[in-house]
Structures are given as structure tokens and as C-alpha cells.
N, C-alpha and C positions, 0 to 999 in steps of 0.2 A: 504494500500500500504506500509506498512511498516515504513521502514526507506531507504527510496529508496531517493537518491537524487537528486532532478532532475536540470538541467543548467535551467538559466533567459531567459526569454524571449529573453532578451536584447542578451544571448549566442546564441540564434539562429538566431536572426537578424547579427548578423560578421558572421555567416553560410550562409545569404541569397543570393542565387542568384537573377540575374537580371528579374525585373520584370516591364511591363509595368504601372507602379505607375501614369500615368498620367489621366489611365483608371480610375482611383479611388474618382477623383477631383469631387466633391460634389455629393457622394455615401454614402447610412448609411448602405446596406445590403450587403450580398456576400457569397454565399457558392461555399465550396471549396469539391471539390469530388475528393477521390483518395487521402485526405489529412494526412495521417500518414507517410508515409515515409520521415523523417528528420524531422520530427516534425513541417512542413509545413512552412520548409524554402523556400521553393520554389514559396508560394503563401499565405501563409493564414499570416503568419508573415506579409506581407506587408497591408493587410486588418487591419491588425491589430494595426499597428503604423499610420494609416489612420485614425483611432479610429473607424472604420467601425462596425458593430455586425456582426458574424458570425456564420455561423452554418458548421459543418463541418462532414464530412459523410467517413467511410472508414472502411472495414472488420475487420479490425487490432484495436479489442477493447483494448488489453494491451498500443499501442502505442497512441492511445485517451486517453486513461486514462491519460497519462504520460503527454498528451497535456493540460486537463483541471486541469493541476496544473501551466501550465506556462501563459496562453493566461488568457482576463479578465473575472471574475465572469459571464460575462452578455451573453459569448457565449453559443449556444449549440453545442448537440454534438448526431449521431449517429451510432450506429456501424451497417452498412446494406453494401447492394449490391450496390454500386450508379447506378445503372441501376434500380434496385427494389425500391430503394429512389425516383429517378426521375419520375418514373411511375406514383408512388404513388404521390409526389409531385402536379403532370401537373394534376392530376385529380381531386387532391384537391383545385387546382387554386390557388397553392400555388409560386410567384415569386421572387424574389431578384435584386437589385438593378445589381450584378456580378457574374458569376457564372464561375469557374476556374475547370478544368477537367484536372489534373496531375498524367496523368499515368506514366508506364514504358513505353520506347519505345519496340515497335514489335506488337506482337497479342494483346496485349492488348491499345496499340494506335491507332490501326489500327481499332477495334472496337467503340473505342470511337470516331475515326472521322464520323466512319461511322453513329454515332447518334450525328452529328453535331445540327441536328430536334431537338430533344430531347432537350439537355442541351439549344439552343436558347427559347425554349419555357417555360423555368424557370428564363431566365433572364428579363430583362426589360428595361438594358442598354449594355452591353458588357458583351462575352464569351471572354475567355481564352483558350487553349487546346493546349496540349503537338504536337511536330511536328519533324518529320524529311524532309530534303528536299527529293525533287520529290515525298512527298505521296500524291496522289490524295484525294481531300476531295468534297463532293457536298454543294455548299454557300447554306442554306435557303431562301427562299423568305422574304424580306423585310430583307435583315442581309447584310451588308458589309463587306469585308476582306480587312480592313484598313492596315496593314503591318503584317510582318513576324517579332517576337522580339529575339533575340537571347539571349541566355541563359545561355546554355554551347556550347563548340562546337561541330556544329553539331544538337543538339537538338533545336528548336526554341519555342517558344509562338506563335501559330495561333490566330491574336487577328481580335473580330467578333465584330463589332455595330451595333446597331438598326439603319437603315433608317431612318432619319428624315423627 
């Protein structure tokens, strides 16, 4: 990578937006899908001063790379389709304590709500997923829609837990 120089973790965290961090409260795992954009201010930054391990999934291998120079030795990292990931994932019986689904808003949020199935069956405690108001999404079975978290405006966190 050069002489590329990349801002401190710490730089991305005064980037962070607002993120339901209470979901986090004695969690060790957490993958983040959709996690390159802003260098995963928006979700994976907060996993991560959690002291959580994360693994982190997004097409955008330049922008991963640039990621595991900032975030700790101990995460991973894959450059796939987070749809192809999760597939993969659910068959391997592979889950995470949180799993955060930060898309763009439009056709591609509207997708990823529609695989609300999906990303709850890699978790094990709480989803995450990008939201605009009035988009219809279908709850899972045995999953609650504990609150709407806001973000920016306009955009919210659809935040999902397991049924006790």
C-alpha cells in the first residue's frame, strides 16, 4: 500500500454516527456487512471501541484494505457479496454475537430489508439495518423490533433482538 496514509481509528470515531451502542453491552462478536463506506463509521467503529472482534464483509476490497490498517490486528476481513457471504455463512452454521447490515439507502436497502431472514439467522443476539421511514420490512419469527434509532436525518437503524 505504499505510503498511503491512513487517519486513526480514533479519526473515525469524531466521524461516527449515532449508533445503538447499548446493543453491544456484553457482546464479543459482530459482523458488519456493507462495511466500507467511511471506513465503518457508521457501525463497525462502534464494535470496535466495544473491544468486540469483528469481521467485516464489503465488495470494496481497496476500502478494506485501508480498514485493516486502522481497526485491531485481531479482526477479519472479507471482500465478497454480503448476500454470497451470508449464504455461505448460514450454511456453515457460522453466527455472531451482532450483525449490522449498512447499506445505501434505495434499491439496495430495500433488498437488504427484504433479507431481514437472512442477516437474523447469522446473529445470535441483535440485527442492525439501515432504514428509511415508511419502508415496509417482514419481522422474522422469534426476532423483535425493539425501536427505530436514528442516525442521520431521515435515515434510521432498524434495530432487531432475539426473543427471549
Amino acid at each position: 500500500m505504499g505510503n498511503l496514509t491512513y487517519p486513526t481509528l480514533e479519526h473515525v470515531a469524531m466521524q461516527a454516527r449515532p449508533y445503538p451502542t447499548h446493543l453491544l453491552e456484553g457482546c464479543e462478536t459482530g459482523l458488519c456487512l456493507f462495511a466500507a463506506a467511511f471506513l465503518g463509521h457508521n457501525d463497525a467503529v462502534h464494535l470496535a471501541e466495544a473491544g468486540m472482534h469483528g469481521f467485516c464483509v464489503d465488495v470494496d476490497g481497496v476500502r478494506l484494505a485501508e480498514m485493516t490498517q486502522l481497526y485491531p490486528p485481531d479482526w477479519q476481513w472479507a471482500v465478497d457479496d454480503a448476500w454470497k457471504f451470508a449464504d455461505a455463512a448460514y450454511t456453515l452454521g457460522e453466527t455472531w454475537d451482532v450483525v449490522s447490515c449498512d447499506t445505501w439507502t434505495g434499491d439496495l436497502m430495500r433488498r437488504s430489508l427484504d433479507s431481514l431472514e437472512l442477516w437474523c439467522s447469522l446473529a445470535r443476539k441483535a440485527v442492525t439495518v439501515t432504514l428509511t421511514v415508511g419502508q415496509p420490512y417482514t419481522l422474522p419469527e422469534g426476532w423483535v423490533d425493539t425501536q427505530l434509532f436514528e442516525r442521520a436525518t431521515g435515515v434510521y437503524w432498524l434495530v432487531l433482538t432475539k426473543e427471549k
